[in-house]
Biopython code that builds the backbone (N, CA, C, O; Angstrom):
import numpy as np
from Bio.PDB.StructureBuilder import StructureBuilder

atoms = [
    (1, "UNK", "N", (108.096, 96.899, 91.206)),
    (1, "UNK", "CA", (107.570, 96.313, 92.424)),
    (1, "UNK", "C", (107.791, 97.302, 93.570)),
    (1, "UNK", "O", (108.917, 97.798, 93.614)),
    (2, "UNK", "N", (107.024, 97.626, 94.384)),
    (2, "UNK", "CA", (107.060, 98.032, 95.373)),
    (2, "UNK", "C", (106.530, 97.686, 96.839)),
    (2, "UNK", "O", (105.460, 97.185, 97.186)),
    (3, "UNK", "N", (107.485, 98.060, 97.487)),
    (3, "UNK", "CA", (107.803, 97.478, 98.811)),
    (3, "UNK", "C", (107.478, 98.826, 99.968)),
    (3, "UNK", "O", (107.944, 99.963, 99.889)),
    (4, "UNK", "N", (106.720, 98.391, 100.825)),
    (4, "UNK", "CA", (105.711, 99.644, 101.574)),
    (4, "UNK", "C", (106.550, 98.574, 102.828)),
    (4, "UNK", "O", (106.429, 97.363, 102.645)),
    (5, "UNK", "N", (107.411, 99.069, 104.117)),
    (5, "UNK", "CA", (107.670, 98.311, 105.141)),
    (5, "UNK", "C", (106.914, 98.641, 105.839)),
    (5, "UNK", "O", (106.533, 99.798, 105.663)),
    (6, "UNK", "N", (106.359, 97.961, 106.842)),
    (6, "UNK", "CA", (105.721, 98.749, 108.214)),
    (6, "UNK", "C", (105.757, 98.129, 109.231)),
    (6, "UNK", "O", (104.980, 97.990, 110.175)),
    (7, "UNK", "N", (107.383, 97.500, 108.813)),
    (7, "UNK", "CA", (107.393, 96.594, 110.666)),
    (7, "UNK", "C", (109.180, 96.785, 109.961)),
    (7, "UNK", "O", (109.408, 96.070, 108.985)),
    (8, "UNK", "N", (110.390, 97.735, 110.469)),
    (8, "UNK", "CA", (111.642, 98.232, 110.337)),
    (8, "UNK", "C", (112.152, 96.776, 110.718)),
    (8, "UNK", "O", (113.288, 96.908, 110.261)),
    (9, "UNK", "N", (112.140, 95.839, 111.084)),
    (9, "UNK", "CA", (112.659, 94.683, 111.739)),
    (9, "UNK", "C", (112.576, 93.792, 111.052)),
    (9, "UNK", "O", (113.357, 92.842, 111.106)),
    (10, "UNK", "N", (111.338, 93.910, 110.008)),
    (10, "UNK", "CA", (110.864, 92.983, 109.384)),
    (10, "UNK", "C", (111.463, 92.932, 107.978)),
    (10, "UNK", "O", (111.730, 91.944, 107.294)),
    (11, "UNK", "N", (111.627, 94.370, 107.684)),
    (11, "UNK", "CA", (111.994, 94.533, 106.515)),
    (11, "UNK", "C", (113.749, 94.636, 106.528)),
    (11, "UNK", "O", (114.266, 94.785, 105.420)),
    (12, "UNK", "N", (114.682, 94.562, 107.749)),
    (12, "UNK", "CA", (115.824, 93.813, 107.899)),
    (12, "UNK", "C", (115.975, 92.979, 107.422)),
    (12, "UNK", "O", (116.824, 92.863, 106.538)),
    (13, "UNK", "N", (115.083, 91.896, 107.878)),
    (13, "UNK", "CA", (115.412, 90.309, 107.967)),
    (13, "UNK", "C", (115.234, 90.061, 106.824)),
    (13, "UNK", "O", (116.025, 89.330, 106.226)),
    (14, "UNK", "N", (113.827, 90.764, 106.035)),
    (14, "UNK", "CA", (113.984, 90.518, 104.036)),
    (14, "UNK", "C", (114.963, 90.733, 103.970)),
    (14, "UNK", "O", (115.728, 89.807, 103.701)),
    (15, "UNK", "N", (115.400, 91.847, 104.144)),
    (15, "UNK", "CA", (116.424, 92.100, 103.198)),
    (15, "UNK", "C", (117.749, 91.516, 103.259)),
    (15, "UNK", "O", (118.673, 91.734, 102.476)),
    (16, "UNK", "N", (117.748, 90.651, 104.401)),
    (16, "UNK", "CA", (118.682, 89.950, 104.580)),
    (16, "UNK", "C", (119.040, 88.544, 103.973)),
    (16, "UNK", "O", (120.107, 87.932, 104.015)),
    (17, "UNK", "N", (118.002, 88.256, 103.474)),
    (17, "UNK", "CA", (117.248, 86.790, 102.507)),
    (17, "UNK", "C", (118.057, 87.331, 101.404)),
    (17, "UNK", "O", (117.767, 88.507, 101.182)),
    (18, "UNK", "N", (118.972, 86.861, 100.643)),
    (18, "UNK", "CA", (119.531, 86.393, 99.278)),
    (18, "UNK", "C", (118.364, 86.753, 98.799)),
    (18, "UNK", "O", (117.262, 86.564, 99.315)),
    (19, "UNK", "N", (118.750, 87.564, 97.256)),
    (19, "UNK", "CA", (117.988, 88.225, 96.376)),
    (19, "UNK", "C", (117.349, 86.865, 95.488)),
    (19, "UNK", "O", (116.128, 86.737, 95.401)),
    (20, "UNK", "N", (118.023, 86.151, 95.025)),
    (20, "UNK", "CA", (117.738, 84.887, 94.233)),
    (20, "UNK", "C", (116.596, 84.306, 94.614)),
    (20, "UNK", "O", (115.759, 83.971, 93.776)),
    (21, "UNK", "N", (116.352, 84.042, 96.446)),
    (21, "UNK", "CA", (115.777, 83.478, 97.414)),
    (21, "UNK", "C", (114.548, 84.343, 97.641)),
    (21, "UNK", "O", (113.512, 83.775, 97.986)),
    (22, "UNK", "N", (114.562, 85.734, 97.472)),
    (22, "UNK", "CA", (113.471, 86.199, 97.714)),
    (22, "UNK", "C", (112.470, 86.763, 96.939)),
    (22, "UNK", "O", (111.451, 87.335, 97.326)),
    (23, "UNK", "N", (112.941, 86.500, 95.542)),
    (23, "UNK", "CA", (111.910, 86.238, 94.146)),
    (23, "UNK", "C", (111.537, 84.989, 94.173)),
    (23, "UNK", "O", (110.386, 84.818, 93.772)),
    (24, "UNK", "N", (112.195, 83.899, 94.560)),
    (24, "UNK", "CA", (111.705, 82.574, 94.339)),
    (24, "UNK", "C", (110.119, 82.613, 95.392)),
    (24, "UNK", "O", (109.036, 82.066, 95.182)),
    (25, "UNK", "N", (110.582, 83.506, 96.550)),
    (25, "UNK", "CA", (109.478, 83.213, 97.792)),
    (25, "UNK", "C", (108.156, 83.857, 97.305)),
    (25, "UNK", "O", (107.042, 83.338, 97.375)),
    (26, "UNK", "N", (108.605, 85.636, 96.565)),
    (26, "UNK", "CA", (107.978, 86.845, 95.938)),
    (26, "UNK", "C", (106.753, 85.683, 94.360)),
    (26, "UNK", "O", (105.612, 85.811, 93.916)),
    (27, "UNK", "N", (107.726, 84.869, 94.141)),
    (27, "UNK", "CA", (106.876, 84.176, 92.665)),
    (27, "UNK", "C", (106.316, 82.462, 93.363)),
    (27, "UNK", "O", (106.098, 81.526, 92.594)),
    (28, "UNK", "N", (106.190, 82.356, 94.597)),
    (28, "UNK", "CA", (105.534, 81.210, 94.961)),
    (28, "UNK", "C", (104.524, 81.616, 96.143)),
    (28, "UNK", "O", (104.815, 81.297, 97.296)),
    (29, "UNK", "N", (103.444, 82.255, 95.890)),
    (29, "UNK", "CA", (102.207, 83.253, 96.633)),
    (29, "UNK", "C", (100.909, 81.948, 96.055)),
    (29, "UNK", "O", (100.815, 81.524, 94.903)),
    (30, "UNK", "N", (100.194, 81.615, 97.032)),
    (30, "UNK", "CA", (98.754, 81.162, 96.783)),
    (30, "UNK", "C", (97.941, 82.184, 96.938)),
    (30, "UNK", "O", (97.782, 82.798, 97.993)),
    (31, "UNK", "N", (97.192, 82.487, 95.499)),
    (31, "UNK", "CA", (95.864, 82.962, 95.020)),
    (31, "UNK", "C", (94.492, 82.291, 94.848)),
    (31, "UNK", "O", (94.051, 81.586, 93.941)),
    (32, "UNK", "N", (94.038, 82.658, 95.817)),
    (32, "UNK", "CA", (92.546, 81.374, 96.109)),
    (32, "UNK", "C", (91.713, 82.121, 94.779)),
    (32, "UNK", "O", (90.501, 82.244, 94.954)),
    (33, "UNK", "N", (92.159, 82.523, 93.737)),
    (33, "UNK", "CA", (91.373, 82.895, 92.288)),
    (33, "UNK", "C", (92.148, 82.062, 91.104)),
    (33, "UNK", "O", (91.595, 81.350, 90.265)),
    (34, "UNK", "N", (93.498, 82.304, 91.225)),
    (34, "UNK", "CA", (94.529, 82.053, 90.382)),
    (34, "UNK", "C", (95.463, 80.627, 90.524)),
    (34, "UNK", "O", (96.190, 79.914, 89.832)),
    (35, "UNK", "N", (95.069, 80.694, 91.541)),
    (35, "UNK", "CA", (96.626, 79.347, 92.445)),
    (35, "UNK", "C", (97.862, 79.937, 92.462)),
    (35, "UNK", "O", (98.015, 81.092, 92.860)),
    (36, "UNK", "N", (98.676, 79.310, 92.102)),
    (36, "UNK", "CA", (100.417, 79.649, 92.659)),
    (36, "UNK", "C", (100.326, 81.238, 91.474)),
    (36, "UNK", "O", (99.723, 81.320, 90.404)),
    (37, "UNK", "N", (101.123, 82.268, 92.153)),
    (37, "UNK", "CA", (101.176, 83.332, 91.287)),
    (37, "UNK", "C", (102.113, 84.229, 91.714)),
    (37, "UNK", "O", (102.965, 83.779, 92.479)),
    (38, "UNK", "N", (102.188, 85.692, 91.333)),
    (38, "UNK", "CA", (103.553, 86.202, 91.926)),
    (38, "UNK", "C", (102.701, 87.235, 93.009)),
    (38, "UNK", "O", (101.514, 87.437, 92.752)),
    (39, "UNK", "N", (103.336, 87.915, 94.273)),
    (39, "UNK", "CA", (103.173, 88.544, 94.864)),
    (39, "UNK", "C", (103.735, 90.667, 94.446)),
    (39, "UNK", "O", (104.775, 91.285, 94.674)),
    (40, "UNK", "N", (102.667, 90.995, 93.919)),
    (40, "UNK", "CA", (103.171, 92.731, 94.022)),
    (40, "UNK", "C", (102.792, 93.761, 94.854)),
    (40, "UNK", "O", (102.103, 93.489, 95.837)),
    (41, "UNK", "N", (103.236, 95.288, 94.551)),
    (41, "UNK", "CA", (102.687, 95.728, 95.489)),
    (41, "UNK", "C", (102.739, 95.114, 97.270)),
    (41, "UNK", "O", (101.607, 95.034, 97.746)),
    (42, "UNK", "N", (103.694, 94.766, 98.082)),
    (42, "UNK", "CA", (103.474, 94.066, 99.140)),
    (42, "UNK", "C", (103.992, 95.006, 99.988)),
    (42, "UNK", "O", (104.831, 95.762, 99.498)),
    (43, "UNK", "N", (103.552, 95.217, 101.713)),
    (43, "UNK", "CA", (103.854, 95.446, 102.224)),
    (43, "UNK", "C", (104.905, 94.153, 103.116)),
    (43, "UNK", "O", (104.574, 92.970, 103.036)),
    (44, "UNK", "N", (106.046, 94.544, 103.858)),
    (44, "UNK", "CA", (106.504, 93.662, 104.600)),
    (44, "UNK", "C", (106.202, 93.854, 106.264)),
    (44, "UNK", "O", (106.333, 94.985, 106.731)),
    (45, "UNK", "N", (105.851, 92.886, 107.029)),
    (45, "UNK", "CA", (105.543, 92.978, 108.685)),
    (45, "UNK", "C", (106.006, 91.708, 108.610)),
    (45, "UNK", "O", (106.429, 90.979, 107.713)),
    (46, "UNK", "N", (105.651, 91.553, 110.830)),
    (46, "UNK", "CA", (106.456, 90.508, 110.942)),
    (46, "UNK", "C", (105.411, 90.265, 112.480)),
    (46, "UNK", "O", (105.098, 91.117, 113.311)),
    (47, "UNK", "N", (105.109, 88.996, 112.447)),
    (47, "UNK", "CA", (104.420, 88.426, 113.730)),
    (47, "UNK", "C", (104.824, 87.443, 113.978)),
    (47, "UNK", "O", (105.248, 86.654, 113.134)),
    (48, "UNK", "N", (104.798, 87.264, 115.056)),
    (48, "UNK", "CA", (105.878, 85.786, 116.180)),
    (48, "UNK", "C", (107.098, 85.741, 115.158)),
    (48, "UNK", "O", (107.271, 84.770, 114.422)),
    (49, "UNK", "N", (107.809, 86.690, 115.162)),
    (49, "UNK", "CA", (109.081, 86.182, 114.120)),
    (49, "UNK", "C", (109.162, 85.483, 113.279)),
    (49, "UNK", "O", (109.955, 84.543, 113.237)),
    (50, "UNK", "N", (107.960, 85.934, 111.990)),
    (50, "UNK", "CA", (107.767, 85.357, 110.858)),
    (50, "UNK", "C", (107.517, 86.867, 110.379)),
    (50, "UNK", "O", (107.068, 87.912, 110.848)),
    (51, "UNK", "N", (108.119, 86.341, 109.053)),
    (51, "UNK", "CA", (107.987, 87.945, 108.035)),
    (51, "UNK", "C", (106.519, 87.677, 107.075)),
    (51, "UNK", "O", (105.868, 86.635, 107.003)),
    (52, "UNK", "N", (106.428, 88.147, 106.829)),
    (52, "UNK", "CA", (104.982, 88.354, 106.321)),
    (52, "UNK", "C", (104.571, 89.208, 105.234)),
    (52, "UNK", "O", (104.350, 90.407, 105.401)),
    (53, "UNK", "N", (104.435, 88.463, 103.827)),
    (53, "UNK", "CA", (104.672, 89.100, 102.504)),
    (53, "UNK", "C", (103.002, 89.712, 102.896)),
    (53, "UNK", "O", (102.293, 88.887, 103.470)),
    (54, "UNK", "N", (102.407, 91.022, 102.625)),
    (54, "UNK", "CA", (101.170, 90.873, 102.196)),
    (54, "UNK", "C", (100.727, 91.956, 100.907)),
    (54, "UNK", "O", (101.108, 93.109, 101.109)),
    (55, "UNK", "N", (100.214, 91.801, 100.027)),
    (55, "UNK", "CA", (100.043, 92.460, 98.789)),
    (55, "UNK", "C", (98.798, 92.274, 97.530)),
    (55, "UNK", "O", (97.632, 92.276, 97.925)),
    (56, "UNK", "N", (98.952, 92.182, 96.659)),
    (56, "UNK", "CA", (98.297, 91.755, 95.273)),
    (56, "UNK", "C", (99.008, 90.794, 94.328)),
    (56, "UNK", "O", (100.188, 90.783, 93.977)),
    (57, "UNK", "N", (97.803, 89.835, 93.942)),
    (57, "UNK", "CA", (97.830, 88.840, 93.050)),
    (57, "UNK", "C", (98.698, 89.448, 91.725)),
    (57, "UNK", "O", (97.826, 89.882, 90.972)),
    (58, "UNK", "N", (99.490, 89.582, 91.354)),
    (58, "UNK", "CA", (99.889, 89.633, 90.037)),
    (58, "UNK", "C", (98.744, 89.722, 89.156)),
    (58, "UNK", "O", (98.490, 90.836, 88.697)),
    (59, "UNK", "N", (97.874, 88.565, 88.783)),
    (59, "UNK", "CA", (96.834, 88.017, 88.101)),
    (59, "UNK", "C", (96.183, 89.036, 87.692)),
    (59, "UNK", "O", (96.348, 89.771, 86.719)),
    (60, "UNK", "N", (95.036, 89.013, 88.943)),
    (60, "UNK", "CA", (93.667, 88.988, 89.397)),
    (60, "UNK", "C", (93.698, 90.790, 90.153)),
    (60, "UNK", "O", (92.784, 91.583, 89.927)),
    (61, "UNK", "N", (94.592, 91.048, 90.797)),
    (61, "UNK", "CA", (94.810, 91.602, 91.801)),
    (61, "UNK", "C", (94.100, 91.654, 93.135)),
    (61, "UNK", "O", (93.845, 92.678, 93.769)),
    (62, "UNK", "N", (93.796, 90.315, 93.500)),
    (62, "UNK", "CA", (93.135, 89.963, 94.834)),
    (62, "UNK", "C", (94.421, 90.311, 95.830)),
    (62, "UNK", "O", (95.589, 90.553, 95.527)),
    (63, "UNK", "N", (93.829, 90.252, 97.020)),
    (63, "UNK", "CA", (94.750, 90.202, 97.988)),
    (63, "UNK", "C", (95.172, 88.920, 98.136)),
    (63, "UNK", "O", (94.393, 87.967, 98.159)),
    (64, "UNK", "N", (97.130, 88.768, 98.306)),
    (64, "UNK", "CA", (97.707, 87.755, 98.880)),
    (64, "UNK", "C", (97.857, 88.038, 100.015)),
    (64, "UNK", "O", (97.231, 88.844, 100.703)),
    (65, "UNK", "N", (99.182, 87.013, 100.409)),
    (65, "UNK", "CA", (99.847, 87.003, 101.691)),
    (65, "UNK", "C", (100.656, 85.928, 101.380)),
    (65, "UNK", "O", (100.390, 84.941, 100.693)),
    (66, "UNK", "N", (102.185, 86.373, 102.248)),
    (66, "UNK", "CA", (103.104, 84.772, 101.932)),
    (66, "UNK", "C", (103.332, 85.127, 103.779)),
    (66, "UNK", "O", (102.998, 86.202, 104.277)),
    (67, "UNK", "N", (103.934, 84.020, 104.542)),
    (67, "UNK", "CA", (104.174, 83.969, 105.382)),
    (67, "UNK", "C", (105.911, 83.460, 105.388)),
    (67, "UNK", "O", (106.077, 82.578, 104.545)),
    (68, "UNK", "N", (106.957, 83.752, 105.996)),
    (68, "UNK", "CA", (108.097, 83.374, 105.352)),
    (68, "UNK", "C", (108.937, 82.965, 107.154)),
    (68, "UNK", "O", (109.171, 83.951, 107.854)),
    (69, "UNK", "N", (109.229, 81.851, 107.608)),
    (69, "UNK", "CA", (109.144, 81.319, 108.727)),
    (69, "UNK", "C", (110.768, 81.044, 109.091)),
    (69, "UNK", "O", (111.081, 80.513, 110.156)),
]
sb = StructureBuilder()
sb.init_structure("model")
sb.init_model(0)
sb.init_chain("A")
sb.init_seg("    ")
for serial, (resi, resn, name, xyz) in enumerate(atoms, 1):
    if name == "N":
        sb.init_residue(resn, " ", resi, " ")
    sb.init_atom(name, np.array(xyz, "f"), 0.0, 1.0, " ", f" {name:<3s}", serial, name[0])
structure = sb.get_structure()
């Protein structure tokens, strides 16, 4: 898996999320092809102080996004 940051603040606060906690978030991604699926490939950012998974479907490889609040 790889992790591309492009918000340094953002990718703090992941990494500050319990590892356990942030596969559970990483494997609960909506895929409008697939439904619930895992998130790869993601970059991490962060808007109004929400982190912001965005990447590829596991699946399909559509584009996701998780929003993490």
């Amino acid at each position: 898996m790889t992790i591309k940051p492009t918000d340094q603040l953002a990718k703090k606060r992941w990494e500050a999320i319990p590892g356990d906690v942030r596969k559970k978030l990483e494997d609960n991604v909506f895929c409008s092809s697939c439904g619930v699926t895992t998130i790869v490939n993601y970059e991490v950012d962060s808007t109004d102080f929400m982190i912001i998974l965005k990447g590829s479907c596991k699946t399909c490889n559509g584009q996701v996004a998780r929003v993490i609040d």
